[in-house]
Backbone of each chain as ProteinMPNN parsed JSONL, in Angstrom:
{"seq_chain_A": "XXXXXXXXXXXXXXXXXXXXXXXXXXXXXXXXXXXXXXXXXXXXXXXXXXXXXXXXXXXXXXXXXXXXXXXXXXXXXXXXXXXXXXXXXXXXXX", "coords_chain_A": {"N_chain_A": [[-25.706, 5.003, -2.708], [-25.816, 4.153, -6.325], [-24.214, 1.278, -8.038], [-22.303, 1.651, -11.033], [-23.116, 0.964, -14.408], [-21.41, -1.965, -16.221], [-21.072, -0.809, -18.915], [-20.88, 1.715, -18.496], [-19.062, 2.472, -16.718], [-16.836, 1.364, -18.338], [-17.089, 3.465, -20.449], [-16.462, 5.419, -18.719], [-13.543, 5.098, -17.648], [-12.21, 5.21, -20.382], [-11.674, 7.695, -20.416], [-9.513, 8.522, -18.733], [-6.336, 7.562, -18.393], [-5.002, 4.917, -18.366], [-6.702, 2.74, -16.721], [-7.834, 0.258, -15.919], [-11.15, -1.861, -15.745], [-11.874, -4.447, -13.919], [-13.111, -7.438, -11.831], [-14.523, -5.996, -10.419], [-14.05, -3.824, -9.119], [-12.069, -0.973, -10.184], [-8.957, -0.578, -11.841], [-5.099, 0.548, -11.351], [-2.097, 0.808, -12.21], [1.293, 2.646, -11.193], [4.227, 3.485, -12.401], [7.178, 5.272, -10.538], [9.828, 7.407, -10.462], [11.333, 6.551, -8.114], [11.147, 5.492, -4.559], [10.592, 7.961, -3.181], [9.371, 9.772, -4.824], [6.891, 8.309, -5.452], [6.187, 7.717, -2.67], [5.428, 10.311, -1.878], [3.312, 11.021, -4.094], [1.12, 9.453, -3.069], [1.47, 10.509, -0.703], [0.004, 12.962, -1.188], [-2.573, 12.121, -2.522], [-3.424, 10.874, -0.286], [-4.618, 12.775, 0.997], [-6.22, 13.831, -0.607], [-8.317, 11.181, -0.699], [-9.002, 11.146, 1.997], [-10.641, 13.669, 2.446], [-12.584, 13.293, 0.681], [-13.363, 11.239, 1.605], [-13.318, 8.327, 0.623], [-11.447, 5.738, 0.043], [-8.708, 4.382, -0.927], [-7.683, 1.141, -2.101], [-4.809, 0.23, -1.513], [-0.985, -0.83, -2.622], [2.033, -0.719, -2.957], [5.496, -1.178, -3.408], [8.608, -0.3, -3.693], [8.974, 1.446, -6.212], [6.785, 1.234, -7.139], [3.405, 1.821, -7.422], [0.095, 0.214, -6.904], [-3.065, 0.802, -7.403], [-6.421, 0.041, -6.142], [-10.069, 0.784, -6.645], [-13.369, 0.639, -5.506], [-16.808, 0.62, -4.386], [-17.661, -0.245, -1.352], [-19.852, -0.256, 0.314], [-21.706, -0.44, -2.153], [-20.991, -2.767, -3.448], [-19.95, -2.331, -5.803], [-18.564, -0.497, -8.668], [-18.977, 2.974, -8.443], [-19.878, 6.362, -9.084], [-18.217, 7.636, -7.461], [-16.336, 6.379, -7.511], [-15.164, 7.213, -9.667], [-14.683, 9.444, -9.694], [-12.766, 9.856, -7.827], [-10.683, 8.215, -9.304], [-10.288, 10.321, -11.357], [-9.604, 12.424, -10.037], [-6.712, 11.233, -8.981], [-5.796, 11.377, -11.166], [-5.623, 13.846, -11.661], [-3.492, 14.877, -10.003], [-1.556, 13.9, -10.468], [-0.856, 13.907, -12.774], [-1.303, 16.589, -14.293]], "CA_chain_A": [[-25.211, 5.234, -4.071], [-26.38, 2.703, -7.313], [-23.439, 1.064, -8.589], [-22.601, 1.679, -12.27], [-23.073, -0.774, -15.062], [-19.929, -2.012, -16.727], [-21.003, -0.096, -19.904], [-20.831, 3.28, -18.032], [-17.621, 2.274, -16.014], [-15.593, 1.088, -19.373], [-16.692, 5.014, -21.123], [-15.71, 6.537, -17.724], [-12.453, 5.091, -17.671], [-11.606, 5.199, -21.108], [-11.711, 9.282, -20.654], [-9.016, 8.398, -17.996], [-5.744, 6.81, -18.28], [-4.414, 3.617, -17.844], [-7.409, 2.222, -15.866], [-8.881, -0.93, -15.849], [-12.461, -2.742, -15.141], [-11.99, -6.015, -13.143], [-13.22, -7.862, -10.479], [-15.832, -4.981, -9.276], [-13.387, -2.524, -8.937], [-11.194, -0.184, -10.941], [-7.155, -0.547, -10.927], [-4.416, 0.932, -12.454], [-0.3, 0.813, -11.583], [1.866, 3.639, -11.896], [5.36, 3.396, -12.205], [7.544, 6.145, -10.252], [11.073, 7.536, -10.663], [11.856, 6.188, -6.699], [10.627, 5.517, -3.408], [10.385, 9.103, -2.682], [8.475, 9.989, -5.831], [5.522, 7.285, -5.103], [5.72, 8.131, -1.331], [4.866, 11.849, -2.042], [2.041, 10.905, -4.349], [0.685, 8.639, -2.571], [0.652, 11.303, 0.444], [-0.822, 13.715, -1.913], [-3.814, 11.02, -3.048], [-4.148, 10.348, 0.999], [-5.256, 13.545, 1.653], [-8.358, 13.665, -1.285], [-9.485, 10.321, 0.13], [-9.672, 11.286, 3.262], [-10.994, 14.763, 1.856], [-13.604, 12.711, -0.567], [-13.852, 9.912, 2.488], [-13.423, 7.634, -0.317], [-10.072, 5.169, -0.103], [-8.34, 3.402, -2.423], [-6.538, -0.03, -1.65], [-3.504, 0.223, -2.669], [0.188, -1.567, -2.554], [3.352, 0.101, -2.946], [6.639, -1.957, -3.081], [9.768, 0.718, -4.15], [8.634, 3.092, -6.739], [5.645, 0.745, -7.863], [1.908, 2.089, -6.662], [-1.264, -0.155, -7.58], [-4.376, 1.145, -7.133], [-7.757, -0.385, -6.519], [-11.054, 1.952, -6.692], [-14.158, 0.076, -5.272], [-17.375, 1.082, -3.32], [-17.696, -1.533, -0.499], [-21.34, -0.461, 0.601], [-22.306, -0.625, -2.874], [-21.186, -3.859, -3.8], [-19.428, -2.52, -7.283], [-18.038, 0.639, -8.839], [-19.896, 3.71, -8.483], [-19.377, 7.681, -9.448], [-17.425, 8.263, -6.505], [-14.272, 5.955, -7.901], [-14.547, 7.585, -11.37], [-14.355, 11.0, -9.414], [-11.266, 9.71, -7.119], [-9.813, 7.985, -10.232], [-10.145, 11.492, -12.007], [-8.272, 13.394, -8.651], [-5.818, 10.663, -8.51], [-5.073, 11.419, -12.524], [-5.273, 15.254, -12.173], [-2.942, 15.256, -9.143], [-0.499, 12.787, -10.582], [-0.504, 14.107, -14.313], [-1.223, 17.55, -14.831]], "C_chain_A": [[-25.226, 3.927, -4.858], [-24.789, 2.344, -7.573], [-23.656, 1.498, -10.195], [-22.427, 0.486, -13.123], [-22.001, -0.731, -15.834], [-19.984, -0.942, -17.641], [-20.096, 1.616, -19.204], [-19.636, 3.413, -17.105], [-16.48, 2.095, -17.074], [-16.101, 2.249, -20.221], [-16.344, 5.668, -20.45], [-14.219, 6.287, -18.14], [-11.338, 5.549, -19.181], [-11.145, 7.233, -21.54], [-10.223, 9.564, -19.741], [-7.74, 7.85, -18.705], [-5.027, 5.9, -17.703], [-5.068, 2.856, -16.385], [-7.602, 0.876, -16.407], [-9.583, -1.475, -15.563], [-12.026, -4.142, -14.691], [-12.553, -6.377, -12.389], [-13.959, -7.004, -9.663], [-15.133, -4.47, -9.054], [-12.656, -1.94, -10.342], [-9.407, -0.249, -10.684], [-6.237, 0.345, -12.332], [-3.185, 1.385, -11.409], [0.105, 2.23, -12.396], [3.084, 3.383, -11.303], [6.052, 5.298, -12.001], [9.223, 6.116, -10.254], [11.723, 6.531, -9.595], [10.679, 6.404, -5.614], [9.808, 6.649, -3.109], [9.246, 9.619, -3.721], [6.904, 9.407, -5.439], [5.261, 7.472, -3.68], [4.951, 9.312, -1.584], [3.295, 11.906, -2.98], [1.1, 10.344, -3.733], [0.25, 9.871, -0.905], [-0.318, 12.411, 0.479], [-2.499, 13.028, -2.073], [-4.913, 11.005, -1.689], [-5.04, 11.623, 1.699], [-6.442, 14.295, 0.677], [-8.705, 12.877, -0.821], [-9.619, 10.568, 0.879], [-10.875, 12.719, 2.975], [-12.534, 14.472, 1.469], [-14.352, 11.67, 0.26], [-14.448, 8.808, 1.52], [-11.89, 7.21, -0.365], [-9.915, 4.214, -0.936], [-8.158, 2.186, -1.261], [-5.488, 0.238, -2.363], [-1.892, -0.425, -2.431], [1.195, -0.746, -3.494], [4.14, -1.159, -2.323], [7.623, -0.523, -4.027], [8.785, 1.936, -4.942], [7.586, 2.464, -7.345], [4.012, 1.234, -7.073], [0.644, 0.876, -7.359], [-2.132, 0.153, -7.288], [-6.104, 0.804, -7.41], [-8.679, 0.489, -6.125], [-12.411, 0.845, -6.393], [-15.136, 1.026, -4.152], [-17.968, 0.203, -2.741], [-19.043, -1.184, -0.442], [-22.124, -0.602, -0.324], [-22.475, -1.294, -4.247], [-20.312, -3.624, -5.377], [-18.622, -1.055, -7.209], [-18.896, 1.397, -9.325], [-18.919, 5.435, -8.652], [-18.091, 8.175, -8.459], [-15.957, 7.654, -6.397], [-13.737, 6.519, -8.941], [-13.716, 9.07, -11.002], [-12.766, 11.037, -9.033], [-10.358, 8.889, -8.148], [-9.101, 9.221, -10.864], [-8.981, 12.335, -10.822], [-7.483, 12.971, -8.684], [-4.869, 11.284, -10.094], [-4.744, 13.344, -12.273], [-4.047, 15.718, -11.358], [-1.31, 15.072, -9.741], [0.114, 13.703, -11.832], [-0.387, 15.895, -14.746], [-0.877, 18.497, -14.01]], "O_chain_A": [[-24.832, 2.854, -4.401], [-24.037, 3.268, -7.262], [-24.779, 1.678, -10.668], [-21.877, -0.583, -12.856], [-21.549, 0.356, -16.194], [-19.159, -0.045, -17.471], [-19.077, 2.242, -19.496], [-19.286, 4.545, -16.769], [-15.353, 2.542, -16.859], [-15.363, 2.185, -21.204], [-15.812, 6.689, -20.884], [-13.653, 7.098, -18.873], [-10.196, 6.007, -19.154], [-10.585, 7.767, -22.497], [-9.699, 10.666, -19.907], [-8.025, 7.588, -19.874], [-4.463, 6.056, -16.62], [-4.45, 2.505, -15.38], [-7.41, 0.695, -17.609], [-9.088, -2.182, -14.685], [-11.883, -4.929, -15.627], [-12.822, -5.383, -11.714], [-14.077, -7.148, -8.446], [-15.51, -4.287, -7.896], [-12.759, -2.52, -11.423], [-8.791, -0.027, -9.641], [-6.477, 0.623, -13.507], [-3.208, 1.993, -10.339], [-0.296, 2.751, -13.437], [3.235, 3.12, -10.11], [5.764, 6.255, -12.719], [9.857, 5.073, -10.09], [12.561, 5.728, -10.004], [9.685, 7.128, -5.674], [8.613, 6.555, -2.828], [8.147, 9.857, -3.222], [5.947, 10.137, -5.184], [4.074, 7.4, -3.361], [3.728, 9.224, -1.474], [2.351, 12.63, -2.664], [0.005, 10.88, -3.908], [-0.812, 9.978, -0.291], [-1.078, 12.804, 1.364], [-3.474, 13.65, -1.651], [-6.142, 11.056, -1.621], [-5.862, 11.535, 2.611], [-7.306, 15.082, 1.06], [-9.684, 13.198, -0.146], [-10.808, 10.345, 1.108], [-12.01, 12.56, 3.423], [-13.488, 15.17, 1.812], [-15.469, 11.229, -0.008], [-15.618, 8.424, 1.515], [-11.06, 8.046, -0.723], [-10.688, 3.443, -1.506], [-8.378, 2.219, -0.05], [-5.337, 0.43, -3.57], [-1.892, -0.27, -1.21], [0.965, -0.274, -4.607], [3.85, -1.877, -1.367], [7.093, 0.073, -4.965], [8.153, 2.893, -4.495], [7.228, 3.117, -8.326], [3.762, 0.704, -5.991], [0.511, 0.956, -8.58], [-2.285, -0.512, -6.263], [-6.815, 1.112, -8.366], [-8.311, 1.166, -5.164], [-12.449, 0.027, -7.312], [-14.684, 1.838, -3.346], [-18.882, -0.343, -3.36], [-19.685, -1.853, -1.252], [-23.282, -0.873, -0.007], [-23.121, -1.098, -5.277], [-20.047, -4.615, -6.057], [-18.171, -0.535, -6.189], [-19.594, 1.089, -10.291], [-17.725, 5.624, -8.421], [-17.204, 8.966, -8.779], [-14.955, 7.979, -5.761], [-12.558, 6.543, -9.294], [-12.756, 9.629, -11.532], [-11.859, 11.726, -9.499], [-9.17, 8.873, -7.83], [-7.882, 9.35, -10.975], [-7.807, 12.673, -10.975], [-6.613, 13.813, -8.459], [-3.666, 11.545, -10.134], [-3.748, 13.925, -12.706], [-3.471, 16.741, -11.729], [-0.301, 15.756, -9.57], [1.271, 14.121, -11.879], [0.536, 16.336, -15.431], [-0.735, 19.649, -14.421]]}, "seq_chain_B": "XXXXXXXXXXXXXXXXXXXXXXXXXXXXXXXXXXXXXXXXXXXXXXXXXXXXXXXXXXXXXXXXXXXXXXXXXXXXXXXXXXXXXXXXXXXXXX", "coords_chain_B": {"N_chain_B": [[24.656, -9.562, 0.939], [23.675, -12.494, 3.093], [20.621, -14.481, 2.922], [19.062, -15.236, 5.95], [19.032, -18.313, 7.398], [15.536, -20.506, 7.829], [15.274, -21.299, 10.985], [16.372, -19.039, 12.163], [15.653, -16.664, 11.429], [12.438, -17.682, 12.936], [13.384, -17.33, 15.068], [13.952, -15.116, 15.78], [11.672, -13.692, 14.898], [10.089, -14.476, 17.202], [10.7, -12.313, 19.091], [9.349, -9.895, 17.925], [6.407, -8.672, 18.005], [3.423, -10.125, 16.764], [4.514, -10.79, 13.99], [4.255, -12.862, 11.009], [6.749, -15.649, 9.077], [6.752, -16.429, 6.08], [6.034, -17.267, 2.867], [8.898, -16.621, 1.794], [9.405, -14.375, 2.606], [8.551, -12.183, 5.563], [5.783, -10.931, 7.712], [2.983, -8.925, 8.715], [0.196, -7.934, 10.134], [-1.597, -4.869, 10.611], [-4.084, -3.28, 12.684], [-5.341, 0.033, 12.838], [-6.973, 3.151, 13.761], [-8.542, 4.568, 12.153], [-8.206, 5.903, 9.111], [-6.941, 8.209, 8.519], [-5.221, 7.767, 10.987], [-3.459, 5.379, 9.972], [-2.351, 6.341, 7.554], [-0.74, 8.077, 8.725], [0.923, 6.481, 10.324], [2.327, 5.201, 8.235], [3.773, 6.993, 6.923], [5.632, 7.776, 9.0], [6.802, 5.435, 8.813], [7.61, 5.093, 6.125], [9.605, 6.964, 6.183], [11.518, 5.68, 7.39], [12.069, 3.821, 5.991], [13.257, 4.644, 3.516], [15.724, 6.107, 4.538], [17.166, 3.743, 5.499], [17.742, 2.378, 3.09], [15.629, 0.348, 2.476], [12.739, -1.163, 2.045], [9.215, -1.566, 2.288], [6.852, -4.027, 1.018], [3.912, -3.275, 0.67], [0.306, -2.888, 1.631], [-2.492, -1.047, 2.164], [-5.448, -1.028, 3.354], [-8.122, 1.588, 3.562], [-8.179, 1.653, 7.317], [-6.784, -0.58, 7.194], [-3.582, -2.101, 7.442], [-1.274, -4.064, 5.873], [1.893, -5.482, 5.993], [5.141, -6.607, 4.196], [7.976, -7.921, 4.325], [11.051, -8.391, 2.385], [14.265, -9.325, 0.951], [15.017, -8.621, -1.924], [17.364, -8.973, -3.077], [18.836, -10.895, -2.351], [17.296, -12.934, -2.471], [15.631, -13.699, -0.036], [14.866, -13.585, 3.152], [16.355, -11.406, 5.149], [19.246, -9.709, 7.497], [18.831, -6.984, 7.323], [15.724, -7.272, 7.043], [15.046, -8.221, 9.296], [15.856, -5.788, 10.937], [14.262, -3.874, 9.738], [11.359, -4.601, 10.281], [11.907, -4.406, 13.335], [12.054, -1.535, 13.896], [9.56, -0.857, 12.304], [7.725, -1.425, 14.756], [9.1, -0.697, 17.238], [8.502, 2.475, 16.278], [6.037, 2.444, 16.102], [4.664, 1.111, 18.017], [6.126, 2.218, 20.694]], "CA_chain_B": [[23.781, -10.112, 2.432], [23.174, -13.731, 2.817], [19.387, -14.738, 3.551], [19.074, -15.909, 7.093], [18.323, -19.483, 7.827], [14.134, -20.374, 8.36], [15.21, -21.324, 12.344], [16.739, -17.701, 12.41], [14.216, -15.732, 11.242], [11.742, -17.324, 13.509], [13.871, -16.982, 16.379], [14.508, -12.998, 15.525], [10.663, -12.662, 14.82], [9.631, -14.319, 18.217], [10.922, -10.898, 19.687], [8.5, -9.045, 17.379], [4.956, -9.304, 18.009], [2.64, -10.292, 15.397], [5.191, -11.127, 12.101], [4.659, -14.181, 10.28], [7.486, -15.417, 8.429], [5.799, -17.485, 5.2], [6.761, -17.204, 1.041], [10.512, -16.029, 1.872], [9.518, -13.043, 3.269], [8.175, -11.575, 7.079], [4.232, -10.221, 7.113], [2.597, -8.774, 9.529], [-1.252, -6.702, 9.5], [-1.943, -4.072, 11.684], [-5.394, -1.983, 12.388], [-5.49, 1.365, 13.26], [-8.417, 3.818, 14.807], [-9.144, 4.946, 10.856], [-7.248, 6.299, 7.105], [-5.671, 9.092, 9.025], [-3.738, 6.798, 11.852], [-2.988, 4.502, 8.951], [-1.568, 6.5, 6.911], [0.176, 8.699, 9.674], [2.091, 5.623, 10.391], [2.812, 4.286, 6.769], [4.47, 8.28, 6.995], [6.52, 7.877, 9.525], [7.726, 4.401, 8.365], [8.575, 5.76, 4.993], [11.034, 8.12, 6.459], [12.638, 4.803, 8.215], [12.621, 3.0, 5.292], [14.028, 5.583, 3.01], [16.697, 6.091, 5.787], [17.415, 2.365, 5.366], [17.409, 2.377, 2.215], [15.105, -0.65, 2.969], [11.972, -0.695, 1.607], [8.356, -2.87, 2.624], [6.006, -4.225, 0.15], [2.848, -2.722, 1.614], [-1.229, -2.863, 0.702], [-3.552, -0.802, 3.039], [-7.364, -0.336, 2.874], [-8.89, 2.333, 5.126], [-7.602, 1.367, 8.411], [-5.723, -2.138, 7.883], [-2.411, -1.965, 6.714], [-0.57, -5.172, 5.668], [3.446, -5.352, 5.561], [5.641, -7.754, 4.007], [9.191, -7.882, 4.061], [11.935, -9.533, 2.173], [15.263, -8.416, 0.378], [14.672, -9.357, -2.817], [18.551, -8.808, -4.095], [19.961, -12.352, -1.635], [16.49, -13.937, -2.857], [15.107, -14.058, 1.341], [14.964, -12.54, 4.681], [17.756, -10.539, 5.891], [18.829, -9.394, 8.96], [18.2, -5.998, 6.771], [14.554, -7.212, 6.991], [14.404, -8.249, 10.753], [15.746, -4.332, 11.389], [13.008, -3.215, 9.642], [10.262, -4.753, 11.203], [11.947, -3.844, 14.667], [12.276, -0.092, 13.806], [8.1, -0.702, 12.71], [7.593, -2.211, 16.27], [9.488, 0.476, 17.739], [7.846, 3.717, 16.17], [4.32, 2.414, 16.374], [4.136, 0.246, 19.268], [6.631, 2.299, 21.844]], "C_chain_B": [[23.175, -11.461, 2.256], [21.901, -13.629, 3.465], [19.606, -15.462, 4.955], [18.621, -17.36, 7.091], [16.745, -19.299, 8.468], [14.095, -20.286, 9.939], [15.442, -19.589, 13.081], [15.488, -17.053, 12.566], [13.116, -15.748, 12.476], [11.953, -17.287, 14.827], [13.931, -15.074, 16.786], [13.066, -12.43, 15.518], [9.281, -12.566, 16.399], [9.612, -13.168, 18.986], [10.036, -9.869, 19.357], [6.885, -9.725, 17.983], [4.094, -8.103, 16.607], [2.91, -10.517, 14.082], [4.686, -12.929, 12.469], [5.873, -14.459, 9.072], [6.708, -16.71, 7.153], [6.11, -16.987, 3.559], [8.258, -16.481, 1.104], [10.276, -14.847, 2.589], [8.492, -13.066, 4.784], [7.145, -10.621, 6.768], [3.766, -9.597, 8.443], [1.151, -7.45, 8.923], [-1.689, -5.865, 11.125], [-2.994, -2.811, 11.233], [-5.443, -1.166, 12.857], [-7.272, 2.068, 13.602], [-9.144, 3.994, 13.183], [-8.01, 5.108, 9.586], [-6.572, 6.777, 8.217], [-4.455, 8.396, 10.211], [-2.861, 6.006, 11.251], [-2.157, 4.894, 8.526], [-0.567, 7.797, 7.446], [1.587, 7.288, 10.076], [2.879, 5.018, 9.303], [4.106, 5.472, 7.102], [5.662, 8.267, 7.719], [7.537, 6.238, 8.941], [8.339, 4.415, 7.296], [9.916, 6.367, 5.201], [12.067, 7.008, 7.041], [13.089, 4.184, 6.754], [13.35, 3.671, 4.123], [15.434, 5.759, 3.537], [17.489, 4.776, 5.629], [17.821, 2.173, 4.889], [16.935, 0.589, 1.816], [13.651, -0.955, 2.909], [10.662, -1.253, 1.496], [7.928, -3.036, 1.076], [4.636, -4.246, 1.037], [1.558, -2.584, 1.198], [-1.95, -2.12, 2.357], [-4.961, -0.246, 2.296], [-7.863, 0.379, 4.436], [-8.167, 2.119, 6.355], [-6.819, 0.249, 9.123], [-4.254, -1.643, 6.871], [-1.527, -3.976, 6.909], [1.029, -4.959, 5.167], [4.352, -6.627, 5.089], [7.319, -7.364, 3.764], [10.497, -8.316, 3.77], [13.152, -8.702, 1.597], [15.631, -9.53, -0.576], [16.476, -9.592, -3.674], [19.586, -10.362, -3.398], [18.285, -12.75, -1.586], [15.151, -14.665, -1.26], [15.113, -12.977, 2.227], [16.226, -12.946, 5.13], [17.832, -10.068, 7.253], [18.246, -7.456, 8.778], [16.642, -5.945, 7.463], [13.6, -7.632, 8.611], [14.831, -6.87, 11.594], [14.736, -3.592, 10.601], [11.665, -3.531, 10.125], [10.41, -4.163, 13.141], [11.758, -2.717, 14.58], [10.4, 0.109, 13.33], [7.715, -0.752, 13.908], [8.015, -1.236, 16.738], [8.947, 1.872, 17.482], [6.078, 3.216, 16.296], [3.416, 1.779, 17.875], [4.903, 0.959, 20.812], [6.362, 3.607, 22.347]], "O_chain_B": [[22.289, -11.647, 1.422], [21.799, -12.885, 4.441], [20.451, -16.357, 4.951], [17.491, -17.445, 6.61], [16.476, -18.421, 9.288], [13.271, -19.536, 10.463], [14.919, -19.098, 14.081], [14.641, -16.948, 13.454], [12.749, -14.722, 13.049], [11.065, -17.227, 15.677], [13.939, -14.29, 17.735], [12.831, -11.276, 15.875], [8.398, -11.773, 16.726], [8.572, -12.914, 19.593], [9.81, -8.976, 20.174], [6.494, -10.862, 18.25], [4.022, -6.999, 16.066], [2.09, -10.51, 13.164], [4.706, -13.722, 13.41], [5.99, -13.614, 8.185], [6.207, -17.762, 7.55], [6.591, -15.853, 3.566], [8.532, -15.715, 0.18], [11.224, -14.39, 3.228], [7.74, -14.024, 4.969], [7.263, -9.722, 5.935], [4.467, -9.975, 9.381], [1.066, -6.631, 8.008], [-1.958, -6.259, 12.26], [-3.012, -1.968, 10.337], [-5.754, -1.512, 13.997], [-8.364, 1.499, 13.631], [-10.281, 3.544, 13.039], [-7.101, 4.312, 9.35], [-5.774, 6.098, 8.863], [-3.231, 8.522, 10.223], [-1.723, 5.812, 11.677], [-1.064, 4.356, 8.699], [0.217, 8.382, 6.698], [2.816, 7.36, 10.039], [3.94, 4.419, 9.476], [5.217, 5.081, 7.46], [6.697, 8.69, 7.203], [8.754, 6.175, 8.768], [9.458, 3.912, 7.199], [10.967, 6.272, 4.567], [13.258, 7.285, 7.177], [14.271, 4.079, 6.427], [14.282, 2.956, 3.754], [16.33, 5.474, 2.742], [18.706, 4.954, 5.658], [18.805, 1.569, 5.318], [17.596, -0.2, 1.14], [13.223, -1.021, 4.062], [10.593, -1.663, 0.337], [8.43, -2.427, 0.132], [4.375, -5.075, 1.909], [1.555, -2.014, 0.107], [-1.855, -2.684, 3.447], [-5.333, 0.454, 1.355], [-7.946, 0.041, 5.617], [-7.111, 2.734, 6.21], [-6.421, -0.01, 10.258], [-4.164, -0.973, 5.842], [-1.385, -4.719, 7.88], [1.323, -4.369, 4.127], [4.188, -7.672, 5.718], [7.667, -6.485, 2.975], [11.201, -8.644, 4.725], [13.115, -7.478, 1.721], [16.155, -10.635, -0.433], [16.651, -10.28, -4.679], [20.672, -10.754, -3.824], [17.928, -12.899, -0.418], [14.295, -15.548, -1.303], [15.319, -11.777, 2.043], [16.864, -13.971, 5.371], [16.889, -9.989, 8.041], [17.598, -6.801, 9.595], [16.263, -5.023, 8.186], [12.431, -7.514, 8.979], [14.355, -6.694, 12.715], [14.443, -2.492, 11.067], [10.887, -2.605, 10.354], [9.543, -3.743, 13.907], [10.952, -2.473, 15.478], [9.813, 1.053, 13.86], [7.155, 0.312, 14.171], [7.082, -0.433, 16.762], [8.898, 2.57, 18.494], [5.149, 3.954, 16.623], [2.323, 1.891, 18.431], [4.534, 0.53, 21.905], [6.758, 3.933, 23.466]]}, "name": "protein", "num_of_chains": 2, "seq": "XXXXXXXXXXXXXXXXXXXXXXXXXXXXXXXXXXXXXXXXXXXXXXXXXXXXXXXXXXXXXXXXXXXXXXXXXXXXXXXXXXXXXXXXXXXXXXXXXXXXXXXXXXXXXXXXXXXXXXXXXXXXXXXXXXXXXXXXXXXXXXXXXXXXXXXXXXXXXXXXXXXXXXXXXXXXXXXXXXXXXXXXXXXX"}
């Protein structure tokens, strides 16, 4: 899988919220009521990546999640973070 | 809860295997078989640290998980934070 070029990574995201292009990946924090709140999404999330066999990185301290979106074999960010960005937003949000 | 003294700590974490104690807080990285062992154990350590109400600062990718643990409200490591690394040590390692 090609990587995409920034252009086509900063109109994906902007269809998205509260992403951001950096550093060859995709990130974006979400603040949660509590522990329990951000645990439960977070166990929700774990079972599309594994699903999608596509994982985030991600860091959790209390009710804080960050989430990085990268495709290691293909050196940048490619369709398959915009997709698991999109699951992570439809799971989370709607 | 007063922060423990640095001699403490690394007397309390000799008992543990694999913490480092280093920026005020107690670290430790542990690799699993894949996602799903990973985040089978994050699972069960949630429920400790919830329980606790005691709570890591945690980053995993795919099958590494990194833990860090401090108690940020007495500014250091607690003995709070050397029962939570034992109670990791104990559900994953016994």
């Amino acid at each position: 899988m090609e990587p995409l070029q920034k252009e086509e990574i900063e109109k994906a995201i902007q269809n998205l919220d509260g992403w951001e292009y950096n550093e060859n990946a995709i990130h974006t924090k979400i603040e949660f009521k509590n522990f329990k709140e951000a645990f439960s999404a977070m166990t929700r999330i774990a079972f599309e990546a594994e699903a999608q066999a596509h994982h985030p990185e991600w860091t959790n301290v209390y009710n804080q999640l960050e989430i990085s979106l990268s495709t290691h074999d293909a050196g940048g960010v490619t369709q398959k973070d915009i997709e698991m960005a999109t699951t992570i937003e439809t799971l989370l949000f709607n």
